[in-house]
N, C-alpha and C positions, 0 to 999 in steps of 0.2 A: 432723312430717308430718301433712299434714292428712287428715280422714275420705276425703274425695277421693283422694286421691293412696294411697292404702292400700288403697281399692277396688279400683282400677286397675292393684295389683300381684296383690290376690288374687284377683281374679275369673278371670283367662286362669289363674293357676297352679290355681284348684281346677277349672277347665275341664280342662284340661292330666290332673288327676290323677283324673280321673272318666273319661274317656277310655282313660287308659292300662289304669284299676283293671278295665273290662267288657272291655278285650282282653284282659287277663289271663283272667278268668274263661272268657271266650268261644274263646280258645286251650289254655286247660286242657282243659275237656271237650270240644274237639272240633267244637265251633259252626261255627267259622270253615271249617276242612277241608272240612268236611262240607257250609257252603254254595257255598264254592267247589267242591267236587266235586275235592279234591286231596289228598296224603299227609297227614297233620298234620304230619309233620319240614319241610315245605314253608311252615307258616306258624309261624313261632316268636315265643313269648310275649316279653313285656317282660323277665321275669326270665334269658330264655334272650338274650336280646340283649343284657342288662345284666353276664350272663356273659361272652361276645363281648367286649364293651367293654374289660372288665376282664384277659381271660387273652390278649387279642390288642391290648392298650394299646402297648404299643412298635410294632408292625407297622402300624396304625391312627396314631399319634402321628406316624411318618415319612413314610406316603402324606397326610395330612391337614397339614403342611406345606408338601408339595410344590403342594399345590390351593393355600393359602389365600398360599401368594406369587406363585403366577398371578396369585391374584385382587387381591393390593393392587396388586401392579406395575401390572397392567392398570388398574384404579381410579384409580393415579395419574397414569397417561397420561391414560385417558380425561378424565378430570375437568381435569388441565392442558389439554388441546387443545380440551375442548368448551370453557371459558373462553377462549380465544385465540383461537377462530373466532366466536364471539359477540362478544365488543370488538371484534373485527375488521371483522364485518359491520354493528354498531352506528355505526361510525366510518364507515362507505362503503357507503351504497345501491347500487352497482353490484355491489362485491363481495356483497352478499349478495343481490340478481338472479341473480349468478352465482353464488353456490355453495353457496346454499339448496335450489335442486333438486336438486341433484347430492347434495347429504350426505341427503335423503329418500332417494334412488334408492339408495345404498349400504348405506342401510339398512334398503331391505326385500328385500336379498338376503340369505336363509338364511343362519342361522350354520353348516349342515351341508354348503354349498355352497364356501363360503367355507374355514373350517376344512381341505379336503384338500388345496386348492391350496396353501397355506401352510404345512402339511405337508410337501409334496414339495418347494417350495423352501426353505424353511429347516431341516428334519432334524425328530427329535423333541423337542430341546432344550425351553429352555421359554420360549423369543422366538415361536414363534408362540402359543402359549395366551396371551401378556400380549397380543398383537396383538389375538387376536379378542375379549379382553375387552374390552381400548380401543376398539375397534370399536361393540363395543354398548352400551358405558355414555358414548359420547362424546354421541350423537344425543340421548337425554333433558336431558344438563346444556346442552348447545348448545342446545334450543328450548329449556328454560324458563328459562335463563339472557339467552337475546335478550327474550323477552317481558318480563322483570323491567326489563330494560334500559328497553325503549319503552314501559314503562308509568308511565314517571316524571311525577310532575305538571308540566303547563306552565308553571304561575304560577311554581312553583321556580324552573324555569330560566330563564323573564325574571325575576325576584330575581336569582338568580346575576351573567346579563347587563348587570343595571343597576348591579353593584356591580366591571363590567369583565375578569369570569372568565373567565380563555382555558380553550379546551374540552374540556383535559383535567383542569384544577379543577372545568369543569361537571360531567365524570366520575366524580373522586372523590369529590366531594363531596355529589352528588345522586342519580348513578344507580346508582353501581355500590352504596350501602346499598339503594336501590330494589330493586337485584336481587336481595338477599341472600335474602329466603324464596323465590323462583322458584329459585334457584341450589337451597338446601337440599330443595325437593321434588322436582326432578332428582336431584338426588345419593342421594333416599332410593331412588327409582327405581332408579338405577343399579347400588347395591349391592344392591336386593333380588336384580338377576337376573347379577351377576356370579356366583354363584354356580353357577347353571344354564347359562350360557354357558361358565366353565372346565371344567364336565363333558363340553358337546360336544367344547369342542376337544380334552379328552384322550382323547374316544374314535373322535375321527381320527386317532387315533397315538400314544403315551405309553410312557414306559418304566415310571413308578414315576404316583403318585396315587390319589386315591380312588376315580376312575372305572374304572382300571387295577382296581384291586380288586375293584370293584363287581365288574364283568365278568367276572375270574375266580373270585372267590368264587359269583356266581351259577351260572358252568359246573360248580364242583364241588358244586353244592345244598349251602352252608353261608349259609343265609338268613340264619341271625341275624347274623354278621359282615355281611353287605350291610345290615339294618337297623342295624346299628351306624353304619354309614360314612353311611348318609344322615343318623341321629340327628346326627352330627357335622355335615354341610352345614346341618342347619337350625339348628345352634346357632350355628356363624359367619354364617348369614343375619341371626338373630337378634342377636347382638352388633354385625356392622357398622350395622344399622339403629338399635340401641340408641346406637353412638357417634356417628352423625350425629344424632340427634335431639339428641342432650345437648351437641354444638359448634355445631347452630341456636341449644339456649337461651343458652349461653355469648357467645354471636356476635351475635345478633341480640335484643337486650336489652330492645330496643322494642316488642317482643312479646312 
């Protein structure tokens, strides 16, 4: 591993643990409380939330399942349909005349809008959380998936033409690798904020999950179980982004 690449694991973790080390300090004696103007049981240290983690790991392990299969299912819709609506609108200037506006307009309506209605018709199950994930991770892989598309070089594709490639060989062959780093910074996009999007929609309705928790943990002021449960959202944030970067290097070689 090079001096490089060793940098770039230690610098965020000893950011990470410089961070953590003054909230310790600063939750000890009271700093924090005391600026916030609140109980100190209201702001709980790393060690009291590393507690949390550890004596409510089964409880935590079963709602933090429940999130993180919204969140792939949804991830996988999303990702399949923003891909299928991108070839699609690549393939037919009318269709994506028509149905370019329309996927902007659907998606700048609120996840919080969205989310109750889907709610009340489908129950609390967990088909509408996969929906409203695919909902907002379809829009980012669908624009930068189209852009990859039509960013392809022209000369390519007269080479292509003069070698009599019908135009779904132009496809494979030239644009859809063209697309492949637009695809992958959509999809980084996408999973950073699936995370945040399965919390809304379970806190339109849910039986079990981490937002489920969140919620009740916070009503009974057990803070550090809620910082546990978020410790947990930013570490599946963190991994889904970790696996998409290492299936770009994997995938896209050329780079």
């Amino acid at each position: 591993m090079s001096s490089r690449a060793v940098l770039r694991v230690l610098l965020p973790v000893a950011l990470v643990a410089a961070l953590v080390g003054a909230w310790q300090i600063a939750a000890a004696n009271g700093a924090i409380a005391a600026a916030l103007s609140v109980e100190p049981f209201l702001v709980p240290s790393p060690a009291e939330v590393a507690d949390a983690l550890w004596s409510s790991r089964a409880l935590l392990a079963e709602n933090a399942w429940v999130t993180l299969r919204e969140i792939l299912l949804g991830l996988a819709v999303g990702i399949l349909v923003g891909i299928a609506l991108a070839t699609l609108m690549r393939f037919s200037r009318l269709l994506r005349d028509t149905v370019y506006p329309l996927t902007v307009a659907l998606q700048a309506v609120p996840v919080v809008v969205i989310a109750p209605i889907l709610v009340i018709w489908f129950g609390y199950g967990i088909g509408p959380k996969v929906i409203i994930v695919a909902l907002a991770c379809f829009f980012p892989i669908t624009v930068t998936t189209l852009d990859g598309l039509r960013s392809v070089d022209p000369e390519a594709v007269k080479m292509m033409r003069t070698l009599d490639a019908s135009r779904w060989a132009i496809f494979r062959r030239v644009e859809a690798p063209t697309a492949l780093p637009s695809f992958f910074s959509g999809a980084k996009v996408a999973v950073a904020i699936a995370p945040i999007v399965a919390l809304f929609a379970e806190l339109a309705g849910s039986n079990s999950g981490l937002m489920r928790l969140i919620v009740e943990d916070n009503n009974n002021f057990h803070e550090a179980r809620v910082f546990a449960s978020a410790a947990i959202l930013a570490l599946i944030g963190v991994v889904l982004v970790g696996l998409t970067t290492l299936a770009q290097r994997l995938v896209v070689t050329w780079r």
